[in-house]
N, C-alpha and C positions, 0 to 999 in steps of 0.2 A: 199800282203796277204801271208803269212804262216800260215800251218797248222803243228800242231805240239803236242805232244804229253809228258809224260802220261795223260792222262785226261778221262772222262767217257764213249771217244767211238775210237772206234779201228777199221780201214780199213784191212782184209784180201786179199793179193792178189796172184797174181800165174801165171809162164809164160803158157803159150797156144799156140795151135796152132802149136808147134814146131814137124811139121814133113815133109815130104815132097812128093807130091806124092803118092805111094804106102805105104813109109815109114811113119809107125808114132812114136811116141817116148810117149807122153802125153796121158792121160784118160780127154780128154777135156768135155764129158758129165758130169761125175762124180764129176772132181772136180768146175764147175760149177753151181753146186747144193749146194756148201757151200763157197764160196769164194764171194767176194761183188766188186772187180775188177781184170780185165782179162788182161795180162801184152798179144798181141796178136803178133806174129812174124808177119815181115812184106817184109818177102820174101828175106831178104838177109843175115839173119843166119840160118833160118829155114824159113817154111811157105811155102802159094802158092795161086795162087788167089782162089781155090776150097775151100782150110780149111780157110783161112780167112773168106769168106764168110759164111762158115758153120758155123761156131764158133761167128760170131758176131750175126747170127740171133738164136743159144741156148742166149749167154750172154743178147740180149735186151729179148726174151724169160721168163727167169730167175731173170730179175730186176738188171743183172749185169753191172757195169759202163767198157767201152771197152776203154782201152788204146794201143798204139801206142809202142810197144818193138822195137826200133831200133839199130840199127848194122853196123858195118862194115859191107862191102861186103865179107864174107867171110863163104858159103855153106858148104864148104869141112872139116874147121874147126870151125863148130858153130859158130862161129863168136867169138871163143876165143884164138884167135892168133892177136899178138900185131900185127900193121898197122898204116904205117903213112901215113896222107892224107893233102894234104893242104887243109886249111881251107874252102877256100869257096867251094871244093870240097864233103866235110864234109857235110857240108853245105846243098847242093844241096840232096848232098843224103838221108839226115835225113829228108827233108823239099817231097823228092820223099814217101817217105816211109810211114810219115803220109797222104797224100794227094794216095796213093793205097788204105790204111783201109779205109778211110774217104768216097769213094766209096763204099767197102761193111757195112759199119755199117748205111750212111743212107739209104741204100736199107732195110737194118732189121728195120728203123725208127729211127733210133738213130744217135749220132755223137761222134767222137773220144773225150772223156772227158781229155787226160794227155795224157805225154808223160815221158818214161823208157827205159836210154837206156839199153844194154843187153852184158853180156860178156866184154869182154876186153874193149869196148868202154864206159862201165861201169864202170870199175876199173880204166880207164888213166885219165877221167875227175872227179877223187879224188883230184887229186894233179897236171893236165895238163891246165895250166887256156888257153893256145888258143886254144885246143880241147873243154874245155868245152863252150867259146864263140863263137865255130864254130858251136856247139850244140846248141846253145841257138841261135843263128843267123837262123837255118836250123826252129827251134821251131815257130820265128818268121814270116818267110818266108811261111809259111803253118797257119797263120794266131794269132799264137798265144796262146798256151795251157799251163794249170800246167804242173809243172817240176818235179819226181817223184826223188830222187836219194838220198844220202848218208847223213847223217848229217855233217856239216863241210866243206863240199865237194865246190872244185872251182865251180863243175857245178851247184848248188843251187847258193851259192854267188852270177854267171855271169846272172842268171834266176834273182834272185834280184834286181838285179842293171837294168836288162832291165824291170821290172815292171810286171812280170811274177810269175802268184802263186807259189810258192814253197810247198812242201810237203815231209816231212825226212819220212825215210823209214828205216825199221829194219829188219831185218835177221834171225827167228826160229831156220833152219837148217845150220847155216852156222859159222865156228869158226871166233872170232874176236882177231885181237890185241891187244895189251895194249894201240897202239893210236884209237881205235875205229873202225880201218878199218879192212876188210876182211881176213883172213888168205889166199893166194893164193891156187888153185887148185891144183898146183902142191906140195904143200906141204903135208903132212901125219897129219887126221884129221881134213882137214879143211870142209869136210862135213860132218854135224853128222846127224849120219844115226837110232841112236836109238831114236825111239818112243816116249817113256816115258821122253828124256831128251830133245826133242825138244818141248812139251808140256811145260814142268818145265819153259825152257827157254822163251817160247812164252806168259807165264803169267808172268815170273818178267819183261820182257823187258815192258809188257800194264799197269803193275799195279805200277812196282816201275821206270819205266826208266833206268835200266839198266840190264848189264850182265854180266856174268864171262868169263874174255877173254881166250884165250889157256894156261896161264900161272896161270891161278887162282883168276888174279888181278880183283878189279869189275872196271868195265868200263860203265860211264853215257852215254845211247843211247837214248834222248828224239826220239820218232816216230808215226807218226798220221796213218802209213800203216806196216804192216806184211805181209814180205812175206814168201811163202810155195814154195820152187823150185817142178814143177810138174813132172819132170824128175826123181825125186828119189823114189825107191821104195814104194808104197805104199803110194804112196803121198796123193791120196784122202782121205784115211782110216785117215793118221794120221790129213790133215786139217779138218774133221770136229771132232775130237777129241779136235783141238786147240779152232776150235768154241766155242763147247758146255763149255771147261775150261773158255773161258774170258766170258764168257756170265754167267759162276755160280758164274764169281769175281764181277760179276753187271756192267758187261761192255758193251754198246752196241755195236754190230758187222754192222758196216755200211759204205758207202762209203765215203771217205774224199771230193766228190764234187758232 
């Protein structure tokens, strides 16, 4: 099964959860209150068992589907510093990861719906087909969940092929290539931080399936989920701004499962 998009309903989603301890980084209430799935840290780029829990019992609270953000191991750099892992190490980890949430979400009544990974382990299983079937291995090892990640992407493919829903995902704030994929972080503009133009973007990507890459070129981004990074300023204010836009394009704002 794929889910796939444009078509007349549109998953919002947003990472969470990502802070640590004392530290927080996110408005996990707020943006909560407008998003329809919760990308949830699961303690090894962010997170901790206190905010996991707290955040999956607002998200089933709110009617929100609670997904599994997984990660390198890697605290100290968000989890966005490249890491090589052997596979079945990988594996283990990502398969640890959702089986931690999968405790607090059904203490809130609920269960992990998907799985996203996060950061660099994000970006390598674009184009890394044994990270992304070490992913999909770690997926299945934890019983089996949709697979949230890039259009094109090895790691959709390797979810495919093992008989795992797939579910392509698009980008508001985020600049893209002229192949479709991400502009990296370390590059200049690849997060777009104004308002107004991640709106603009968030309605052509639901209504026409595409976007304008960092070069101007339109680039076809079919996707059944949107996401809203909640780390950037202002993130609640402007997701339910993107809400209220696709909902006045006659789009339903609901969850892809």
């Amino acid at each position: 099964m794929t889910a796939d998009g444009p078509g007349t309903a549109m998953d919002l989603n947003a990472d969470l959860g990502e802070g640590f301890g004392r530290w927080s980084l996110t408005d996990d209430a707020a943006l909560l209150e407008v998003v329809t799935s919760a990308n949830v840290a699961c303690g090894f780029h962010a997170g901790d068992p206190a905010t996991m829990r707290r955040v999956c019992e607002l998200a089933v609270a709110r009617g929100v589907r609670i997904g599994a953000q997984v990660s390198y191991r890697d605290l100290a750099g968000f989890g966005r510093r490249a890491m090589d892992l052997p596979p079945d190490e990988l594996a283990a980890e990502v398969a640890y990861q959702i089986g931690a949430l999968e405790v607090f979400a059904r203490a809130a009544g609920a269960a992990v719906a998907y799985v996203k990974p996060h950061g660099a382990l994000y970006n390598r299983v674009v184009a890394d087909a044994g990270q992304a079937d070490a992913v999909v291995a770690g997926v299945l090892l934890a019983g089996g969940l949709p697979v949230l990640g890039l259009p094109g992407s090895r790691l959709l493919a390797a979810a495919k092929r093992a008989g795992l829903a797939t579910v392509r995902e698009a980008f508001a704030d985020r600049a893209y290539t002229d192949a479709g994929t991400l502009v990296p972080r370390s590059e200049p503009g690849a997060v777009i931080e104004d308002a107004d133009a991640v709106v603009a973007r968030s309605v052509a990507l639901a209504r026409d399936g595409a976007v304008r890459s960092a070069t101007g070129r339109r680039v076809a981004v079919a996707a059944r989920s949107l996401c809203v990074h909640g780390d950037t300023p202002g993130a609640a204010r402007t997701a339910a701004r993107i809400r209220r836009a696709l909902e006045e394009t006659g789009l339903r704002v609901e969850p892809f499962v």
